[in-house]
N, C-alpha and C positions, 0 to 999 in steps of 0.2 A: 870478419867478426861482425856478427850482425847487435846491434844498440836499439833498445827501446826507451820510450820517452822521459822514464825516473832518469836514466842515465845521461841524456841528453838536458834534462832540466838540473840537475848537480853537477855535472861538467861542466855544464859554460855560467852555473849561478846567473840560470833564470829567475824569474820573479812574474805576480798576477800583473796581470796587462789588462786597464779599468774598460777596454772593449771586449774582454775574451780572452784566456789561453795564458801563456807565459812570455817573457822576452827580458831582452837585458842589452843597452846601447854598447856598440863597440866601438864606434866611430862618430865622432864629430868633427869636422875641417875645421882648421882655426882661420881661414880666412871666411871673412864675412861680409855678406853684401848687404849694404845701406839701405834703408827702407825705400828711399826715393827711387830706386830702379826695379825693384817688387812691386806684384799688384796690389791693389786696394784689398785684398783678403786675407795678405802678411800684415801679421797685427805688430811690424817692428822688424828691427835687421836681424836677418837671419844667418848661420854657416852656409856657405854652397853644397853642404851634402853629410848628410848624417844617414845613418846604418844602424841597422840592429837582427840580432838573432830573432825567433818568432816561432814558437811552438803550439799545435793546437791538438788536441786530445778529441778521439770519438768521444761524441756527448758534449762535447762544448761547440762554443762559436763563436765566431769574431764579429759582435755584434757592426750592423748599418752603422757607419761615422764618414766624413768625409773631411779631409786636409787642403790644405792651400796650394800644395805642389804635387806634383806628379811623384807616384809613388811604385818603384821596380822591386818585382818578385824575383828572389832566385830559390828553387830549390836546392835543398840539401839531403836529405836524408827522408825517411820513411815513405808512406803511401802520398796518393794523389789530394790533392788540398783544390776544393772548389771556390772559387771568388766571384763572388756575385757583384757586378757592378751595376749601377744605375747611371747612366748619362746625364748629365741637365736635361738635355731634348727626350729623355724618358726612354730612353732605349738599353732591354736588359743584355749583356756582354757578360756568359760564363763563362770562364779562365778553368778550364784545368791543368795547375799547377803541377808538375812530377815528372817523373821519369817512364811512367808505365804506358800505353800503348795509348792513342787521344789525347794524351796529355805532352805538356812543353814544360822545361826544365826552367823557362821566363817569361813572365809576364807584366804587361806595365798600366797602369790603373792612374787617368787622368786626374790631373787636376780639378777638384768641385766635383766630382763623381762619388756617390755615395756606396759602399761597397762594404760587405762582411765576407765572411767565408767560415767552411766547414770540411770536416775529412770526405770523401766518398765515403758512403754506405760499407761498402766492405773493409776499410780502412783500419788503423789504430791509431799513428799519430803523422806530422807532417813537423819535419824543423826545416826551416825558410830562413831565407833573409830579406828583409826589407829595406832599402835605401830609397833616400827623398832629397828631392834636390828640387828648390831650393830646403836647405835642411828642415827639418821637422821641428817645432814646438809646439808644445800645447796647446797656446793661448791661437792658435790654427784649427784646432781639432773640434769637432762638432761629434756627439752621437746624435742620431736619428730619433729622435720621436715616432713614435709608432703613430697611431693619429697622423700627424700632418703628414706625414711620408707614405702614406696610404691614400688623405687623401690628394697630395702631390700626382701620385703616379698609380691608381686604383688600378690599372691591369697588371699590377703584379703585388697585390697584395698579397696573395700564398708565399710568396718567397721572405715578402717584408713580416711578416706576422710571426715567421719561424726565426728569422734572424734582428729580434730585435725586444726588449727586455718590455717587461710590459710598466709605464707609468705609473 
């Protein structure tokens, strides 16, 4: 039975994701680690590991943001899903996400790495999962500034200029 993405966003009651696309948390660990053993960029004790569904539609994107923790891709379902990462040392790392041919079914996107993502060109939609460990909060969560992430890392402004909302 093949699913397209209305189906996959009313099935699992997804919802707008303020970087891009859809999602809806499935997982959060109820054990939690104390802020004293987190780095200085966990704003506070966090879960060991939270999860969430992640849907993105041609025509959308997952706008530039970067997290405190290291953040694993799995795919699920539809076409190839590209992740753009940005290193701190400025080095670009495209992830093709999927199951289709140049593409891996997981992918994992460091810690302080700033990253969006979008379907391939030929695409329609991509549902992923995302888990983060140490678990995900907000008060972690940075979008990108166009501007200063341009002038951060100016050889790859085409890719930031497209993935990133304009000020």
């Amino acid at each position: 039975m093949s699913h397209n993405a209305r189906y996959w966003i009313e099935h699992l009651q997804l919802s707008a994701h303020p970087e891009g696309g859809a999602y809806r948390e499935v997982f959060r660990a109820p054990l939690t680690l104390p802020q004293a053993v987190l780095t200085p960029a966990h704003n506070g004790p966090r879960s060991v590991l939270t999860s969430i569904y992640f849907l993105l539609q041609q025509g959308e994107f997952s706008a530039f943001h970067r997290i405190a923790s290291d953040e694993l891709w799995h795919h699920y379902d539809g076409d190839t899903l590209h992740i753009f990462e940005i290193t701190p040392k400025g080095t670009l790392h495209i992830h093709a996400l999927g199951t289709e041919p140049g593409a891996l079914p997981f992918a994992v996107i460091s810690a302080g790495s700033w990253f969006g993502s979008r379907i391939a060109p030929a695409g329609s939609y991509t549902l992923c999962g995302c888990s983060v460990a140490p678990g995900f909060d907000f008060a972690d969560f940075e979008m990108a500034d166009r501007e200063t992430l341009t002038s951060q890392y100016p050889q790859h402004t085409d890719i930031i200029k497209q993935l990133t909302h304009q000020q």
